[in-house]
MARKE-788499 format. One record per residue (C-alpha): x, y, z. Coordinates in steps of 0.02 Angstrom, whole numbers, plus 50000, padded with zeros to 5 digits. Example, Ala and Ser with C-alpha at 12.3 -4.5 7.8 and 13.67 -1.06 7.14 Angstrom:
<nodes>
+-------+-------+-------+
!  east ! north !    up !
+-------+-------+-------+
! 50615 ! 49775 ! 50390 !
! 50684 ! 49947 ! 50357 !
+-------+-------+-------+
</nodes>
This chain:
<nodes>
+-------+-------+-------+
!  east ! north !    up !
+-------+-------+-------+
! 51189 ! 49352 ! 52612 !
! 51217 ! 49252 ! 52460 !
! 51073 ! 49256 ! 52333 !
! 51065 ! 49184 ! 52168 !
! 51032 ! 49301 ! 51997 !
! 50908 ! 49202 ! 51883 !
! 50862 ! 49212 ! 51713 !
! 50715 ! 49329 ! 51681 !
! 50550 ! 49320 ! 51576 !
! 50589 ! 49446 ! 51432 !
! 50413 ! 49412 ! 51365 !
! 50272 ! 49314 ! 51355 !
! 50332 ! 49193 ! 51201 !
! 50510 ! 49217 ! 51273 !
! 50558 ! 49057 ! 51366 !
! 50753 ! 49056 ! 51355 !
! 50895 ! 49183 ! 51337 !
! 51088 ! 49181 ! 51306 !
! 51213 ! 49279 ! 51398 !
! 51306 ! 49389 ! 51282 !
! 51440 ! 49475 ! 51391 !
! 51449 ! 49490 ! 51580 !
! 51458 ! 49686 ! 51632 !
! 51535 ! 49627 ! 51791 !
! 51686 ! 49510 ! 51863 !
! 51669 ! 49422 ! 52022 !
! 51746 ! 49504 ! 52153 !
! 51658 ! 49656 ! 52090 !
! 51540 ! 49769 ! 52139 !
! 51376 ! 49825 ! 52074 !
! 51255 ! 49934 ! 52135 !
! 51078 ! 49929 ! 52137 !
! 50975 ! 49934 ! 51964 !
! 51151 ! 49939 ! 51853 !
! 51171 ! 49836 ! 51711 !
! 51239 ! 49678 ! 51773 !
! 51236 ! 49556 ! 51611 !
! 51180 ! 49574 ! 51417 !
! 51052 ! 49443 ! 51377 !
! 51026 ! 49395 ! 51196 !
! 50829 ! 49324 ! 51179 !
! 50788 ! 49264 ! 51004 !
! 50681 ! 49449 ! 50985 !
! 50807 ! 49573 ! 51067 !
! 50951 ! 49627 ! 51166 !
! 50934 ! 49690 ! 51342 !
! 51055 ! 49738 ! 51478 !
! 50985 ! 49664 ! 51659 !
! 50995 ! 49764 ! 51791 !
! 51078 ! 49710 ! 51952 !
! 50902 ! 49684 ! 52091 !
! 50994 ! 49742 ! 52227 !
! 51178 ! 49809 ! 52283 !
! 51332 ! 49701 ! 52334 !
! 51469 ! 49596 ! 52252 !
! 51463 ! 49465 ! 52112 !
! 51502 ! 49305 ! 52207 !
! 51520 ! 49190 ! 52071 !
! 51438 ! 49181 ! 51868 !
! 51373 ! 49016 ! 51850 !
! 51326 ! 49025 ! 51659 !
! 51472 ! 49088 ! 51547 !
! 51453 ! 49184 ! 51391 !
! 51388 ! 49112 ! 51240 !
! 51269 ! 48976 ! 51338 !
! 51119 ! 48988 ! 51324 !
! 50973 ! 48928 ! 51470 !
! 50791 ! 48915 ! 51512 !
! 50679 ! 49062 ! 51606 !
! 50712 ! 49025 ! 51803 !
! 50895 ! 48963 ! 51785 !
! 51021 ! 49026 ! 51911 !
! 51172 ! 49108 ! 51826 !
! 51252 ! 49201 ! 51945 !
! 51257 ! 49230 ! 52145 !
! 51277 ! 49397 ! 52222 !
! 51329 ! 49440 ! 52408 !
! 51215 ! 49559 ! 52468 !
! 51285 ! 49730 ! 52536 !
! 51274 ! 49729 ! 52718 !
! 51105 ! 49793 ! 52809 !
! 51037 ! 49792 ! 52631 !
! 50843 ! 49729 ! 52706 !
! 50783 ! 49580 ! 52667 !
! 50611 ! 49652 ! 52636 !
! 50683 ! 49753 ! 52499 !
! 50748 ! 49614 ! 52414 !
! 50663 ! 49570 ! 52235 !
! 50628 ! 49406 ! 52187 !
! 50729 ! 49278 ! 52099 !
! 50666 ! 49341 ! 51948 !
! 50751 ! 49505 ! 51902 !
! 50571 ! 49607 ! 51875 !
! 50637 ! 49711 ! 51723 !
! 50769 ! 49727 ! 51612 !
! 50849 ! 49897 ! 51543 !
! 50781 ! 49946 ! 51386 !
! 50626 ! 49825 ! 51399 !
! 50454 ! 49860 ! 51398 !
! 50372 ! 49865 ! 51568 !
! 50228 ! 49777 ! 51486 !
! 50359 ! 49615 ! 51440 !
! 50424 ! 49581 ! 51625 !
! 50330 ! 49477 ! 51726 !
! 50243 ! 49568 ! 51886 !
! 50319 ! 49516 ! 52041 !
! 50200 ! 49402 ! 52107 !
! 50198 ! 49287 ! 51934 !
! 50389 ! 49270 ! 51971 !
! 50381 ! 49247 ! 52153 !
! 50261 ! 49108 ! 52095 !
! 50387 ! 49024 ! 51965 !
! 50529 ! 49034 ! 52107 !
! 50397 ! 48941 ! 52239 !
! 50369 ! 48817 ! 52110 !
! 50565 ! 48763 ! 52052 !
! 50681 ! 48840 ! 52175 !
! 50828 ! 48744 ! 52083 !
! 50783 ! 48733 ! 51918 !
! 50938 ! 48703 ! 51810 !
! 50890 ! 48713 ! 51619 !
! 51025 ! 48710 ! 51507 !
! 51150 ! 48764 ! 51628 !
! 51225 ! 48607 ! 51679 !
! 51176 ! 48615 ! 51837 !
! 51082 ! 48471 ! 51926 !
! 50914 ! 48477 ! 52018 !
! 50907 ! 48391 ! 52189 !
! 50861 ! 48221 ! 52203 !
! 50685 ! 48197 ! 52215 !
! 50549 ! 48190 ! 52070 !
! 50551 ! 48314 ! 51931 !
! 50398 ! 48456 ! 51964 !
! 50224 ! 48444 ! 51880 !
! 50260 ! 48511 ! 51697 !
! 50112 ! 48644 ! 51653 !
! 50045 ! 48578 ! 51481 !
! 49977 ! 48735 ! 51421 !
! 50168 ! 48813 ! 51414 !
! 50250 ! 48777 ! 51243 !
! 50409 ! 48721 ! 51184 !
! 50527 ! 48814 ! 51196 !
! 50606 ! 48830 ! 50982 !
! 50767 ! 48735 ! 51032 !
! 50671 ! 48579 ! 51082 !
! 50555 ! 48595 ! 50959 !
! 50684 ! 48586 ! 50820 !
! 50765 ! 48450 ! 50902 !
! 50627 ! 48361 ! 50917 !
! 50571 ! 48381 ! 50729 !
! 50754 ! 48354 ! 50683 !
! 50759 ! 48182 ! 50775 !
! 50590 ! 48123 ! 50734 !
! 50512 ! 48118 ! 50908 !
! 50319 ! 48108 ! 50902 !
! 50203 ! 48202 ! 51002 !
! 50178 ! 48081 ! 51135 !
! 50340 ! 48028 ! 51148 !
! 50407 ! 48195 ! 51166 !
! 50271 ! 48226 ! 51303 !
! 50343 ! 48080 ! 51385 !
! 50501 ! 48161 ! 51430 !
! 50529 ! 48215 ! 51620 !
! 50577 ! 48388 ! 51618 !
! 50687 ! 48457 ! 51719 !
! 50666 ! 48643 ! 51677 !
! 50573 ! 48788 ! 51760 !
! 50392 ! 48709 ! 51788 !
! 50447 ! 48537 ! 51712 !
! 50488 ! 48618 ! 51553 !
! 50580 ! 48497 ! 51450 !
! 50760 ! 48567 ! 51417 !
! 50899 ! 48523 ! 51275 !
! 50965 ! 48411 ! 51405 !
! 50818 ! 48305 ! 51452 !
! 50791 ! 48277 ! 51251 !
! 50977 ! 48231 ! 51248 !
! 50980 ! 48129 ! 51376 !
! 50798 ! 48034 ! 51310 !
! 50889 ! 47993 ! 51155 !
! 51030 ! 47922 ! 51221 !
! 50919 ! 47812 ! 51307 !
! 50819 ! 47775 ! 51168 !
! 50963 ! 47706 ! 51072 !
! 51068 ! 47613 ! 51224 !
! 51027 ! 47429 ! 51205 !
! 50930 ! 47350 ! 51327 !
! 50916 ! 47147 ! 51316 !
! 50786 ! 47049 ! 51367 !
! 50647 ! 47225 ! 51370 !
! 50514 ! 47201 ! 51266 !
! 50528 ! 47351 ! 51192 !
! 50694 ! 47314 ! 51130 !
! 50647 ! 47163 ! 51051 !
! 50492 ! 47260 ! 50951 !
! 50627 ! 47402 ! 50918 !
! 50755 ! 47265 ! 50830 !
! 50621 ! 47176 ! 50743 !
! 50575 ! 47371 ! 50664 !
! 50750 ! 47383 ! 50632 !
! 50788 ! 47235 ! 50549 !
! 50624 ! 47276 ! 50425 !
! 50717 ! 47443 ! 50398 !
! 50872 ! 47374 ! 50360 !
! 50841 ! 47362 ! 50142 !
! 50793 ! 47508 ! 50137 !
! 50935 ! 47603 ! 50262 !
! 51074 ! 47487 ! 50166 !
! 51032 ! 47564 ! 49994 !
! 51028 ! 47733 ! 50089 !
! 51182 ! 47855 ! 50057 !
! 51275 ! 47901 ! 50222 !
! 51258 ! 48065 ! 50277 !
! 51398 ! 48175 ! 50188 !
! 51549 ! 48216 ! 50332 !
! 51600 ! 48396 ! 50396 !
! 51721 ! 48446 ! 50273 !
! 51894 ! 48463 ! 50362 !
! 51975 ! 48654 ! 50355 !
! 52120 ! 48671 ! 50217 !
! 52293 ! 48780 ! 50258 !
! 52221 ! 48949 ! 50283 !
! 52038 ! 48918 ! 50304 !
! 51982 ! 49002 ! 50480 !
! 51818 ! 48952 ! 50575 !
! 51687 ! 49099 ! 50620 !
! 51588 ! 49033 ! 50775 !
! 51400 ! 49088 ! 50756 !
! 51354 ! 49255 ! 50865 !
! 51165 ! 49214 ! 50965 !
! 51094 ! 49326 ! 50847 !
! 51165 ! 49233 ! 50686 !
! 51111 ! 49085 ! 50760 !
! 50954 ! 49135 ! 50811 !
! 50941 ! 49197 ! 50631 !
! 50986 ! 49035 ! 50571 !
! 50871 ! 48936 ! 50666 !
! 50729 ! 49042 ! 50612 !
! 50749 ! 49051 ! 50436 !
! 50792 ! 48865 ! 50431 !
! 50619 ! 48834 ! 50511 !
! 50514 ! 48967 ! 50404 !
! 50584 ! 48857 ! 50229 !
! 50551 ! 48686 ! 50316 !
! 50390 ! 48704 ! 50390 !
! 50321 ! 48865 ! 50257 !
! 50289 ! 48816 ! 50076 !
! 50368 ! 48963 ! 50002 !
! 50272 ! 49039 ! 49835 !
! 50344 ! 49198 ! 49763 !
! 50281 ! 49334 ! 49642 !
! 50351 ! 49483 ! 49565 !
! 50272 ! 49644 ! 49483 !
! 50361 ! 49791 ! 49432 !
! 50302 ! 49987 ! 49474 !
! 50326 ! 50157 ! 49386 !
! 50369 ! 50262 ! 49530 !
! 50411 ! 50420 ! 49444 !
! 50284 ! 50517 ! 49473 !
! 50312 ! 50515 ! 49664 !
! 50508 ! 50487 ! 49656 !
! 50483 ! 50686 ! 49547 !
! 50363 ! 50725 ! 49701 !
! 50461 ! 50680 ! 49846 !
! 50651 ! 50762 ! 49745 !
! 50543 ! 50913 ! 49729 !
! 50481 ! 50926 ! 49919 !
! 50583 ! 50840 ! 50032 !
! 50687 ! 50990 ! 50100 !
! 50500 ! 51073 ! 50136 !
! 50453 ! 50910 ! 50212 !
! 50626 ! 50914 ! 50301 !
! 50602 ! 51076 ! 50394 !
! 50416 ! 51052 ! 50408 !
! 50403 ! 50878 ! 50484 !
! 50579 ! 50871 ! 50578 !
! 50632 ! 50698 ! 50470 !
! 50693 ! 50655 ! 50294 !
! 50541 ! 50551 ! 50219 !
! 50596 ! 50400 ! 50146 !
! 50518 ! 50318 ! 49997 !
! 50504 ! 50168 ! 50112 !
! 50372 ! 50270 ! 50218 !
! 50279 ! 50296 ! 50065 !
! 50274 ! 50082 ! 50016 !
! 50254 ! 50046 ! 50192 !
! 50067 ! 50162 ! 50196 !
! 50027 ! 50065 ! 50029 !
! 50053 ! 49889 ! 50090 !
! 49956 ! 49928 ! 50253 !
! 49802 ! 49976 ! 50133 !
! 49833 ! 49809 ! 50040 !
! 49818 ! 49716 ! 50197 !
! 49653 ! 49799 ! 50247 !
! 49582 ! 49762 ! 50082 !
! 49668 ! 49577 ! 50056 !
! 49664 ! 49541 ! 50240 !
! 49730 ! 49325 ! 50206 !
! 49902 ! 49426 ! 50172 !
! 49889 ! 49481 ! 50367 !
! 49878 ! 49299 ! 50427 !
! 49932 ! 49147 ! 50530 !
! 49956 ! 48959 ! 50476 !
! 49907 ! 48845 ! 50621 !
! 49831 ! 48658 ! 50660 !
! 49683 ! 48736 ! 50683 !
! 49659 ! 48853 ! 50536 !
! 49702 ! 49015 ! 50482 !
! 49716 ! 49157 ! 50613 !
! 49683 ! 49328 ! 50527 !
! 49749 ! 49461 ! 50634 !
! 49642 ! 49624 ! 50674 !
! 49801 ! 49735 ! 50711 !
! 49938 ! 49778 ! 50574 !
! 50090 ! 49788 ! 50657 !
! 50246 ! 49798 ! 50497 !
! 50412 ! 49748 ! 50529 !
! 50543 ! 49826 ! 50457 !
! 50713 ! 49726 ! 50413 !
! 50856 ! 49846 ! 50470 !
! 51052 ! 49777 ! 50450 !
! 51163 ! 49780 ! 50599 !
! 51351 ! 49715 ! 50603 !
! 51267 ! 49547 ! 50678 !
! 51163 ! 49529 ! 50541 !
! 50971 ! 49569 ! 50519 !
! 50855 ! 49647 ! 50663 !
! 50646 ! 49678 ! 50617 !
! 50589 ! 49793 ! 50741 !
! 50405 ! 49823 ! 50716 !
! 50285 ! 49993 ! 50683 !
! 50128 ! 49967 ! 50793 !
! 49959 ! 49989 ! 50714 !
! 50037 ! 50070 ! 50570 !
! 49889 ! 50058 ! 50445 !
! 49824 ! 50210 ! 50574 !
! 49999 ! 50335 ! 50547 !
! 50033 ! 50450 ! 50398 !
! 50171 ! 50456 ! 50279 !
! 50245 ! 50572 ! 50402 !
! 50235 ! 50480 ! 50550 !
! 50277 ! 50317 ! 50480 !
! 50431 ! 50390 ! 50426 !
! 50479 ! 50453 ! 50590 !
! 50434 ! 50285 ! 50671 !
! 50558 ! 50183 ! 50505 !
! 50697 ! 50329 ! 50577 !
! 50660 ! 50291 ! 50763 !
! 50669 ! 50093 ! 50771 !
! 50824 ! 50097 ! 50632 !
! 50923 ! 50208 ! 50740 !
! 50892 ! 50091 ! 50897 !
! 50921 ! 49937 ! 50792 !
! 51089 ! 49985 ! 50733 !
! 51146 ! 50074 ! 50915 !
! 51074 ! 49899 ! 51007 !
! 50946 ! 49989 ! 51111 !
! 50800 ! 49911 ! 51048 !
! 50657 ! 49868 ! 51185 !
! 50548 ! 49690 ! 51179 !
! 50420 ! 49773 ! 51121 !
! 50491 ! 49870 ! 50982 !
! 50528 ! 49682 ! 50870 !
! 50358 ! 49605 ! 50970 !
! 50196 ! 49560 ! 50866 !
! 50252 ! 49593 ! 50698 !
! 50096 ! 49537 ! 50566 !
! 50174 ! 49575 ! 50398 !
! 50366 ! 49618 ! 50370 !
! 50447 ! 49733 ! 50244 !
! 50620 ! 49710 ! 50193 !
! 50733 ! 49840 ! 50082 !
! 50872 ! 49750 ! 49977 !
! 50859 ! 49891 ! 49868 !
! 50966 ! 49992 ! 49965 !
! 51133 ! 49876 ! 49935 !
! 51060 ! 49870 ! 49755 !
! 50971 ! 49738 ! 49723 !
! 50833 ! 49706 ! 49570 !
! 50747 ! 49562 ! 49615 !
! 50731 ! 49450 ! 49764 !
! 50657 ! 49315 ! 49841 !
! 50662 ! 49339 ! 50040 !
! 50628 ! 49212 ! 50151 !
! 50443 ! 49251 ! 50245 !
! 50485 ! 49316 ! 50447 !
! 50393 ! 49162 ! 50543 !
! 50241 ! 49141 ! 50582 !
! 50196 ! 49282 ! 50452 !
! 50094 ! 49245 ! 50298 !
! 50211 ! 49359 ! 50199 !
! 50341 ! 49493 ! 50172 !
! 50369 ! 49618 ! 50040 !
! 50535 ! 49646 ! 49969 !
! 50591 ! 49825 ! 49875 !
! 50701 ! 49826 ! 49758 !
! 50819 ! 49964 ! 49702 !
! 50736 ! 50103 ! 49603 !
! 50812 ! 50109 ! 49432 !
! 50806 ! 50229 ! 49294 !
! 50777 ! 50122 ! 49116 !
! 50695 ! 50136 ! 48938 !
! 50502 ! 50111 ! 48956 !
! 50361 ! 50109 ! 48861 !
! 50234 ! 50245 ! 48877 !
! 50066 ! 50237 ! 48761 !
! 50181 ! 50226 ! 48587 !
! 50330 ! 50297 ! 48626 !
! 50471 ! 50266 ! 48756 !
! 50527 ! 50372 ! 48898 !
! 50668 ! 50352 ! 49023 !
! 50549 ! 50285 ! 49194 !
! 50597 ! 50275 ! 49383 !
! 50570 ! 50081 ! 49378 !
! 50571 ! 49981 ! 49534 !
! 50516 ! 49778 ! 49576 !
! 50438 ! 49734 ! 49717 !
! 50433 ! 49546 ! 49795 !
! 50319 ! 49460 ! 49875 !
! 50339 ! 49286 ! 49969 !
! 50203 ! 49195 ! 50028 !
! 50130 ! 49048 ! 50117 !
! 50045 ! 48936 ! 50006 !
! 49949 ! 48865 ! 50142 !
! 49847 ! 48997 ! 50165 !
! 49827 ! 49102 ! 50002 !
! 49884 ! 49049 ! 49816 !
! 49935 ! 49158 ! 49675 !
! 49812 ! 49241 ! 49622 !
! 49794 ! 49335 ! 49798 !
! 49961 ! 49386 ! 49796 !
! 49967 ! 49447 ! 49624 !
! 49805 ! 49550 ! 49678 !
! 49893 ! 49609 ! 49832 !
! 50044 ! 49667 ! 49749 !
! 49930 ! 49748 ! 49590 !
! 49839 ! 49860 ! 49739 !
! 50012 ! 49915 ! 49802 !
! 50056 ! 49965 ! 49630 !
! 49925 ! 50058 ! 49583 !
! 49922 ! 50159 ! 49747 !
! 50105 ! 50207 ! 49694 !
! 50101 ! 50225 ! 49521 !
! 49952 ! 50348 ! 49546 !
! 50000 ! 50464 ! 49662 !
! 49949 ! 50622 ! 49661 !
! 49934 ! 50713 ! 49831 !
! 49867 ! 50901 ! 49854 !
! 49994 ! 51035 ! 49842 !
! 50170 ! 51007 ! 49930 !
! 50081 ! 50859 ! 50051 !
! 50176 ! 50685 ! 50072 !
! 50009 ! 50602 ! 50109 !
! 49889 ! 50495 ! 49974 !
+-------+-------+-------+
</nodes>
């Protein structure tokens, strides 16, 4: 029995994915629970898991494309005598490597499959005739359309306007592609043409002293085109919609970290043997901050139409480099883990990032983000804040210079740290505060005996 594979919820705010590389042919087989397809969301990389033995029939999404939750993208023949009882819903209910917690139980997907057997997203392919389903208003945009939409200029109501023809009437990039299209076709006689040309020709001063928009330049001999990976254009996307929607405000403030750079050179083979893990300086910024968000909690916020949403929980992302490009997985509660553990837990989610094995949950719910330039050896930056976030903190490379101490000068462990911040929701002064309180943690450290904590 033929059934089709769809794409699966990989999380609550996850509402498309991109197929990065097919594990299997067609003509293949695959057995039961083994990795069938890598799917790229805009949070993580998981391998899904075949629902049931038998042989890929057919892959109806190709690598690279990228579709809505619900989509069909491939069909599998079912092994023979395989029962039909047995037999999972559309909806894959887990992928490997992802949080139980992020799939959707199988009744919610049973649910979604009742409600748009053939939904076609992205994919191409078309939904019987026959009106387009009910869309659910209280699901969001998915960050494609949303873009589009902000890129094009298409108002609320407009936008709401559109028929969707995605899972649960979800507008897709094809149902905003195909609205424009129809927006700008002529159509005589409509009275909504002639109101259109009569905006158009009030425009038309103003557009004819506008400059035209500058062309793709053409590749010279020798020049070679890099298509965009998911993840760099997921990266992309994101960080073009942090600068354009975020007022970005920066500061800077330089720290004396000798005193525990001495500490930690003096200790770290006892704290090496004692705690099982080398612990990194970043451990030791990363405990700071979280005590600067408890005490300046705007700095652990959310900008939206409604206000500012100040989160209880401090969950810190880390920024770690992979090949692809950047990956923030994310320590849970970490204003509640030592020096020790935090350092394990930096160790732990860098070592997934960089081997790909990184759950949904592990770069889920981040509040605050820290990134490390300072490692390829940079002095001072200006990072671009992880959105939503209010903030992230940037460390710079630790370097030894001339300083001066009371009236003399003396050769300090000198390091900058950099924070950027939404203006929206805290000025300058607050962040100047916020980085002072990290500083002084650091700069006065002094733990008991050989200990890492402070």
């Amino acid at each position: 029995m033929a059934t089709d594979i769809k794409m699966p919820q990989l999380g609550e705010s996850v509402h498309e994915g991109t197929i990065g590389k097919w594990l299997k042919r067609p003509g293949e087989s695959v057995a039961k629970y083994e990795p069938l397809v890598e799917v790229i969301t805009d949070k993580v990389n998981v391998e899904m898991p075949s629902p049931f033995a038998g042989v890929l029939k057919q892959i109806l999404v190709k690598e690279g494309e990228t579709v809505v939750v619900g989509t069909a993208i491939a069909v599998i023949e079912e092994a023979a005598g395989a029962p039909a009882a047995a037999r999972p819903s559309a909806a894959v209910p887990h992928a490997a490597g992802a949080s139980a917690s992020a799939a959707r139980p199988a009744s919610d997907a049973a649910a979604g499959a009742a409600r748009a057997p053939a939904a076609s997203g992205d994919g191409g392919r078309a939904r019987p005739t026959g009106a387009p389903p009910a869309r659910d208003r209280s699901i969001r945009l998915t960050p494609l359309v949303r873009r589009m939409a902000e890129e094009h200029r298409i108002p609320a109501q407009e936008l709401e306007s559109i028929p969707g023809t995605g899972d649960g009437g979800r507008i897709t990039k094809d149902d905003v592609l195909r609205h424009l299209q129809a927006r700008a076709a002529p159509s005589a006689g409509a009275p909504a043409a002639s109101t259109r040309a009569s905006a158009q020709n009030a425009q038309a001063p103003a557009q004819a002293t506008r400059a035209p928009a500058p062309a793709a330049p053409s590749p010279a001999a020798g020049d070679q085109l890099q298509r965009l990976t998911p993840i760099r254009r997921t990266i992309a996307e994101r960080l073009a919609q942090s600068k354009r929607e975020i007022p970005h405000a920066y500061g800077i403030i330089e720290v004396d970290l000798t005193a525990l750079v001495r500490h930690r050179e003096a200790h770290k083979a006892a704290w090496q043997a004692r705690e099982g893990i080398n612990i990194s300086l970043t451990a030791f910024i990363v405990r700071a901050a979280t005590r600067a968000l408890r005490a300046f909690p705007m700095v652990n916020a959310t900008f939206t139409p409604e206000g500012i949403l100040h989160k209880q929980a401090i969950h810190v992302g880390i920024g770690v480099a992979i090949p692809d490009g950047l990956i923030v997985p994310v320590i849970k509660h970490a204003d509640q883990k030592s020096v020790a553990d935090l350092a394990k837990e930096v160790a732990r989610l860098s070592t997934l990032a960089r081997e790909g094995k990184l759950a949904l949950e592990d770069v889920s719910g981040g509040t605050f983000t820290l990134t490390n330039p300072g490692v390829f050896g940079s002095i001072i930056s200006m990072p671009i804040i992880n959105y939503p976030q209010a903030a992230i903190l940037a460390t710079d490379a630790i370097v030894r210079r001339p300083v001066v101490v009371g009236e003399g000068i003396a050769i300090r462990e000198m390091m900058n740290l950099g924070l950027a911040f939404d203006h929206r929701i805290f000025d300058g002064a607050v962040g100047v505060q916020f980085l002072t309180h990290i500083k002084r943690q650091l700069e006065e450290f002094a733990p008991a005996g050989d200990s890492p904590e402070f």
